[in-house]
C-alpha positions as CSV (number, residue, x, y, z in Angstrom):
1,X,95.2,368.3,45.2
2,X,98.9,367.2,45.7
3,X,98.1,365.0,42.7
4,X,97.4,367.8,40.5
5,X,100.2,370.2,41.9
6,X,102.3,367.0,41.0
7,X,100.9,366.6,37.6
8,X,101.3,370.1,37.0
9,X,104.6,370.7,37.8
10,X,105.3,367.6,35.1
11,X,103.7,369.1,32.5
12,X,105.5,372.7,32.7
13,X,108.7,370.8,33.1
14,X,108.7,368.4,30.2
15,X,107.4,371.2,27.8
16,X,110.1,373.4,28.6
17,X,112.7,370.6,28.2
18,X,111.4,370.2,25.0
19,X,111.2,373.7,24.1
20,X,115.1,374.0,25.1
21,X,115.4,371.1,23.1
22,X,113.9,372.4,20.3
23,X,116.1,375.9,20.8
24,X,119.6,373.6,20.4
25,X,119.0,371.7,17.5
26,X,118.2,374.9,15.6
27,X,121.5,376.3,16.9
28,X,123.3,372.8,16.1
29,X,121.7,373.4,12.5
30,X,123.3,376.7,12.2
31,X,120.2,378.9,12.6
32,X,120.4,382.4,14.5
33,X,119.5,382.2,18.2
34,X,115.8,383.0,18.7
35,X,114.9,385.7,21.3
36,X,111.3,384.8,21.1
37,X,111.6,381.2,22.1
38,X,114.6,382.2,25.1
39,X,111.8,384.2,26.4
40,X,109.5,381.7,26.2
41,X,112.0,379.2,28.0
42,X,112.0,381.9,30.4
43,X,108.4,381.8,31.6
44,X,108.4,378.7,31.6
45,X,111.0,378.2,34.2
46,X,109.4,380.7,36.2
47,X,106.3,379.0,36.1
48,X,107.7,375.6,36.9
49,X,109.9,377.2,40.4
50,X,106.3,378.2,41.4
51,X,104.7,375.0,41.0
52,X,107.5,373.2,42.5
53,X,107.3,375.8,45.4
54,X,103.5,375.0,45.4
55,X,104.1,371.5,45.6
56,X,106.3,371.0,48.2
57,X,103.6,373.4,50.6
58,X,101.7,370.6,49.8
59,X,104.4,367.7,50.6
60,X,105.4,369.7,54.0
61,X,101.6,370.2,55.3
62,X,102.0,369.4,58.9
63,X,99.1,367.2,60.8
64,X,98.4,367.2,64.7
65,X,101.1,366.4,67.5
66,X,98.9,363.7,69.2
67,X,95.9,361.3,67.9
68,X,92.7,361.7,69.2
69,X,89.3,360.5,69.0
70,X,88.7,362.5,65.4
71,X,91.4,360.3,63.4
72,X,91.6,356.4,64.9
73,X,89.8,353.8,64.8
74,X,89.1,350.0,65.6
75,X,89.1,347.3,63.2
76,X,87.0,344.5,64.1
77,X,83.6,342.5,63.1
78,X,82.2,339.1,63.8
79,X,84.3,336.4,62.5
80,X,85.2,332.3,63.6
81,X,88.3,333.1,62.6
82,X,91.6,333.9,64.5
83,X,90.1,333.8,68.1
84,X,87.3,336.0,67.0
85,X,83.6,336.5,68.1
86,X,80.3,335.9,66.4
87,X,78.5,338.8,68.0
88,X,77.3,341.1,65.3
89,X,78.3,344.2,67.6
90,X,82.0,342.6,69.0
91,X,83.0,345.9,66.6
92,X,81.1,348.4,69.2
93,X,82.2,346.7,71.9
94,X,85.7,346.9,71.1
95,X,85.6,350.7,70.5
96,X,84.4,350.9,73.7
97,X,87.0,349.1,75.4
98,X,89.5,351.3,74.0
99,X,87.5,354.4,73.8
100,X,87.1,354.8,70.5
101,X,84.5,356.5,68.0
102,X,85.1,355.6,64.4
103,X,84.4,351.7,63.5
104,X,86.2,350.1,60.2
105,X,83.6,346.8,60.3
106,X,84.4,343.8,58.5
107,X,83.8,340.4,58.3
108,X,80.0,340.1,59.0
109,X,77.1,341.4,56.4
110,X,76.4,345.2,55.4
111,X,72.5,345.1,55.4
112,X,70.6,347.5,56.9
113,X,70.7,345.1,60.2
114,X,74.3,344.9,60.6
115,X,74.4,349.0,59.9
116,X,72.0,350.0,62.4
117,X,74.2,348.0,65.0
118,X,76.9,350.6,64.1
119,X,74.8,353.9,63.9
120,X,76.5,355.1,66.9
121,X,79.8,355.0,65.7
122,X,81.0,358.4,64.7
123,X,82.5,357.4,61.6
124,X,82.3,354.1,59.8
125,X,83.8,351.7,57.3
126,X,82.8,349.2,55.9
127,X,83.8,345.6,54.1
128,X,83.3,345.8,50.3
129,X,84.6,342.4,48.8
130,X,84.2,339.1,49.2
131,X,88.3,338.5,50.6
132,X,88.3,337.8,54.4
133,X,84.3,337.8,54.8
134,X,83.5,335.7,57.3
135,X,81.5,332.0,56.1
136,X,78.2,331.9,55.3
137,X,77.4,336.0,55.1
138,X,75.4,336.6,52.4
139,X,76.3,339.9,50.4
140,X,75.4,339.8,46.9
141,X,78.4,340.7,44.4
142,X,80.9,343.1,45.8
143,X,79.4,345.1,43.1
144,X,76.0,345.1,44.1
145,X,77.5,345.3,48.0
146,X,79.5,348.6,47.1
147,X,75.9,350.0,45.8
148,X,74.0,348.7,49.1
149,X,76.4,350.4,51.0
150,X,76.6,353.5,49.0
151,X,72.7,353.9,49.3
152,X,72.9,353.2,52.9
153,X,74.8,356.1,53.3
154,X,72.2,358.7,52.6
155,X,70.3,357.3,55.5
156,X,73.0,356.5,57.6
157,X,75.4,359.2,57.3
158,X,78.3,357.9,59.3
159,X,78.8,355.7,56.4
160,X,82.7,357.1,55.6
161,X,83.5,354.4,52.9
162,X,84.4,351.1,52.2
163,X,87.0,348.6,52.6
164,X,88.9,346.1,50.0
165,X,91.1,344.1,52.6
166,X,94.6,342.6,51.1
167,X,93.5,344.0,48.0
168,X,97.3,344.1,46.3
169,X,98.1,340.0,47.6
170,X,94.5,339.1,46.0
171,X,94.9,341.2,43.1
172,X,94.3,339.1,39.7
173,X,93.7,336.0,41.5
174,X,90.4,336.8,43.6
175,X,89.8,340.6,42.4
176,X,90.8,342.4,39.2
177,X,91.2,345.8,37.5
178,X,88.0,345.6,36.0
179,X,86.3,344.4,39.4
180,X,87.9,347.0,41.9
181,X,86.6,349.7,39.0
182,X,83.4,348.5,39.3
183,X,83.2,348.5,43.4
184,X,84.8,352.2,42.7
185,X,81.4,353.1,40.4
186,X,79.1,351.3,42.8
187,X,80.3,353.1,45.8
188,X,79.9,356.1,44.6
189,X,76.8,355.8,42.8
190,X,74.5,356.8,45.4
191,X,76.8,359.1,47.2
192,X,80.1,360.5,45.2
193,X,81.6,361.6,49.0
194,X,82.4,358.2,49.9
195,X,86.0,356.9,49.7
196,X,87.4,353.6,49.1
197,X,89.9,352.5,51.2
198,X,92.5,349.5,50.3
199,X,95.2,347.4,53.0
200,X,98.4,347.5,51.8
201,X,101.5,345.9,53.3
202,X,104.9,347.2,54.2
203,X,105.9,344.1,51.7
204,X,104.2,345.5,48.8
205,X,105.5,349.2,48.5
206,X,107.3,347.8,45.3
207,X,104.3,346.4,43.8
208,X,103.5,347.6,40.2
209,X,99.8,346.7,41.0
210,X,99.8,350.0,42.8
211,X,100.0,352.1,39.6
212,X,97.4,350.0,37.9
213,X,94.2,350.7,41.1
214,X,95.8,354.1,42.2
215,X,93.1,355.7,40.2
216,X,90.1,353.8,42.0
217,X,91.7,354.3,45.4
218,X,90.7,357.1,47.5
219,X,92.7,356.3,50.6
220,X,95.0,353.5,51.6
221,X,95.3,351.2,55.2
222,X,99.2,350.2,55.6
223,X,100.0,347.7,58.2
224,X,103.4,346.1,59.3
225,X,102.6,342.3,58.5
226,X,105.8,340.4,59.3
227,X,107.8,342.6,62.1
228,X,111.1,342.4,60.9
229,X,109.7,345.1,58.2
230,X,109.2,347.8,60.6
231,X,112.5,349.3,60.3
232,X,111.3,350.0,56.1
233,X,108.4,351.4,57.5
234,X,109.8,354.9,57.3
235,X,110.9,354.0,53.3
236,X,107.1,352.0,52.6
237,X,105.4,355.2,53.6
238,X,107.0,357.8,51.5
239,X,106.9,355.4,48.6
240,X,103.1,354.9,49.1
241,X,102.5,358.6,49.5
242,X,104.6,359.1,45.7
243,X,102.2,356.1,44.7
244,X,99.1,357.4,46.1
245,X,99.6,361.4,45.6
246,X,97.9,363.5,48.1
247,X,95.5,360.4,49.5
248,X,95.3,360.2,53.2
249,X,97.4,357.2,54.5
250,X,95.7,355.3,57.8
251,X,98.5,353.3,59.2
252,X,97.3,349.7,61.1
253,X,98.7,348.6,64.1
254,X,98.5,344.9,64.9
255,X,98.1,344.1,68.6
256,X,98.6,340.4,67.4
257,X,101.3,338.7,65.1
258,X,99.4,336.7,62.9
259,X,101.9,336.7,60.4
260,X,105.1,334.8,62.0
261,X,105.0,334.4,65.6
262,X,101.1,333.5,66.6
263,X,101.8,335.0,69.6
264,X,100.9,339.0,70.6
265,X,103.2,341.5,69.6
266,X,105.7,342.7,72.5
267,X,105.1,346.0,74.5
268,X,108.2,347.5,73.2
269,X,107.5,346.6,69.4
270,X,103.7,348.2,70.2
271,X,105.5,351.2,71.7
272,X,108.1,351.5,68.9
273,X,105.4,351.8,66.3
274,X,102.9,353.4,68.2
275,X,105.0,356.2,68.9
276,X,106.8,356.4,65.3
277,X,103.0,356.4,64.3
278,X,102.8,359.9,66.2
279,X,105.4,361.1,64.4
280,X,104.0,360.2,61.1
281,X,101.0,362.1,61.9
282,X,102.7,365.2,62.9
283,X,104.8,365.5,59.8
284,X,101.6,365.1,57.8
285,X,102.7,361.6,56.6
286,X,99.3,359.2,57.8
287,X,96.1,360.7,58.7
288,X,94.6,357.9,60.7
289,X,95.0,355.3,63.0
290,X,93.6,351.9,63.0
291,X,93.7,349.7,65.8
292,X,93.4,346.0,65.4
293,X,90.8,344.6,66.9
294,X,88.2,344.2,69.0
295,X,89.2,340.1,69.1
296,X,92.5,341.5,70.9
297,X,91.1,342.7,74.2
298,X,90.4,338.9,75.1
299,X,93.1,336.8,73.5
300,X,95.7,340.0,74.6
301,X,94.6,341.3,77.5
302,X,98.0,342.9,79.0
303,X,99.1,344.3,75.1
304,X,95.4,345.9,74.5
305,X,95.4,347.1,78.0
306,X,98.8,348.6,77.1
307,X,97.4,350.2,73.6
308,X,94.5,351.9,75.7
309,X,96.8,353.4,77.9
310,X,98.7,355.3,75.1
311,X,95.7,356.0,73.7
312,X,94.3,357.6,76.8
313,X,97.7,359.8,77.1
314,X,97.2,360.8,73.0
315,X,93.7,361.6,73.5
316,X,94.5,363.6,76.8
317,X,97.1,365.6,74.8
318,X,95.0,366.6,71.9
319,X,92.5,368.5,74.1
């Protein structure tokens, strides 16, 4: 919608420039002043302060004061990988932990098996490429994984989407345009409601791979990889909301510093975010929250323990 209002508003703009354009050369050229054309100009202009107005409605839509069960989520899946478990339902368990509803699964397969494990998550996601799947998982294609999924859906209807993880750092080495189109079409085959979802990083907010899948991306995932970015988080999401118009932003928060330190992320970093993550989602800025993971309640016992408390307090204040 904002898309559109944004398109829109471009369109009456530029032809009115042009028109005005068009209206000084033929006074430059000595021709009499047209009345027709001014009043054309005029509409124009008109038109173009109400779709600016109608824009910015859209731009300033507020969202909710606190999170609550409705809009986050836990990240999580069986993986060998950074301290992780093999259990094909570690996902559930670690919504459970922290008293959460909606799953975003990765890692582990996307057969009806794996899917059934999840059908009493409110709202799921799940992994649609090949990048970060854990070894040995058998999928198919991402292609012909998107369409598994897609069909799935219809039976399992708390199938949300899908996932392409580090999409924008794997993009033309491990994934291209004509690939992430193709995931887009088989997602959507069986059931055109489903969204796909992409990570982005703070890092990448310049990226001119952004413009290039913006048109196969239904919603983005932005996480803070190396913490000295957080201060341009503020800057990173307003450029990702003029990159992806009008597409609902879910902003990740990393219990765990695998990027620099190996080491959990401080209380007061967790807070810092956690708390500027409020404040996104009560100007309208993000949509969801995605907590990461379910590996974190072992390996950070004291920081998830921490992240569940604020939680608790978020989904107390929503009632």
């Amino acid at each position: 919608m904002l898309k559109k209002a944004l398109e829109k508003t471009f369109e009456i703009g530029t032809t009115a420039e042009q028109l005005r354009i068009e209206i000084d050369r033929g006074i430059r050229a000595g021709k009499p002043d047209s009345p027709v054309k001014r009043k054309k100009l005029a509409a124009y202009n008109k038109s173009l302060d109400k779709a600016i107005a109608e824009t910015f409605a859209l731009m300033d839509q507020e969202g909710p004061e606190h999170f609550s069960r409705e809009n986050t989520w836990i990240w999580g899946g069986p993986t060998p990988y950074w301290g992780g478990s093999d259990e094909p339902d570690c996902a559930m368990k670690g919504a459970e932990y922290f008293d959460l509803e909606n799953v975003v699964y990765m890692y582990g397969p996307t057969d009806e098996n794996a899917i059934r494990i999840h059908k009493n998550a409110k709202k799921l996601i799940c992994q649609l490429s090949s990048i970060s799947r854990s070894p040995g998982v058998v999928c198919g294609t991402d292609e012909e994984n998107a369409e598994l999924i897609s069909k799935l859906s219809l039976k399992y209807p708390n199938i949300k989407g899908g996932m392409i993880d580090d999409l924008i750092g794997n993009f033309g080495r491990n994934i291209s345009l004509k690939e992430v189109k193709k995931i887009s079409e088989a997602l959507k085959k069986h059931n055109p409601d489903l969204k796909l979802y992409s990570v982005v990083y703070v890092g990448e907010m310049d990226s001119p791979f952004l413009k290039l899948v913006e048109p196969y991306v239904d919603a983005i995932n932005l996480w803070v990889g190396y913490k000295y970015q957080l201060p341009n988080l503020d800057l990173a999401i307003e450029k990702f909301r003029l990159a992806f118009p009008g597409k609902p932003i879910m902003l990740g928060i990393f219990i765990y510093d695998y990027f620099a330190a190996a080491n959990p992320n401080g209380k007061k970093f967790l807070e810092i975010q956690l708390k500027r993550a409020r404040k996104y989602l009560a100007d309208g800025k993000i949509h969801d929250l995605v907590i990461l993971g379910d590996r974190e309640v072992k390996k950070c016992p004291e920081e998830s323990a921490f992240v569940k408390e604020f939680l608790k307090k978020e989904f107390t204040a929503a009632k």
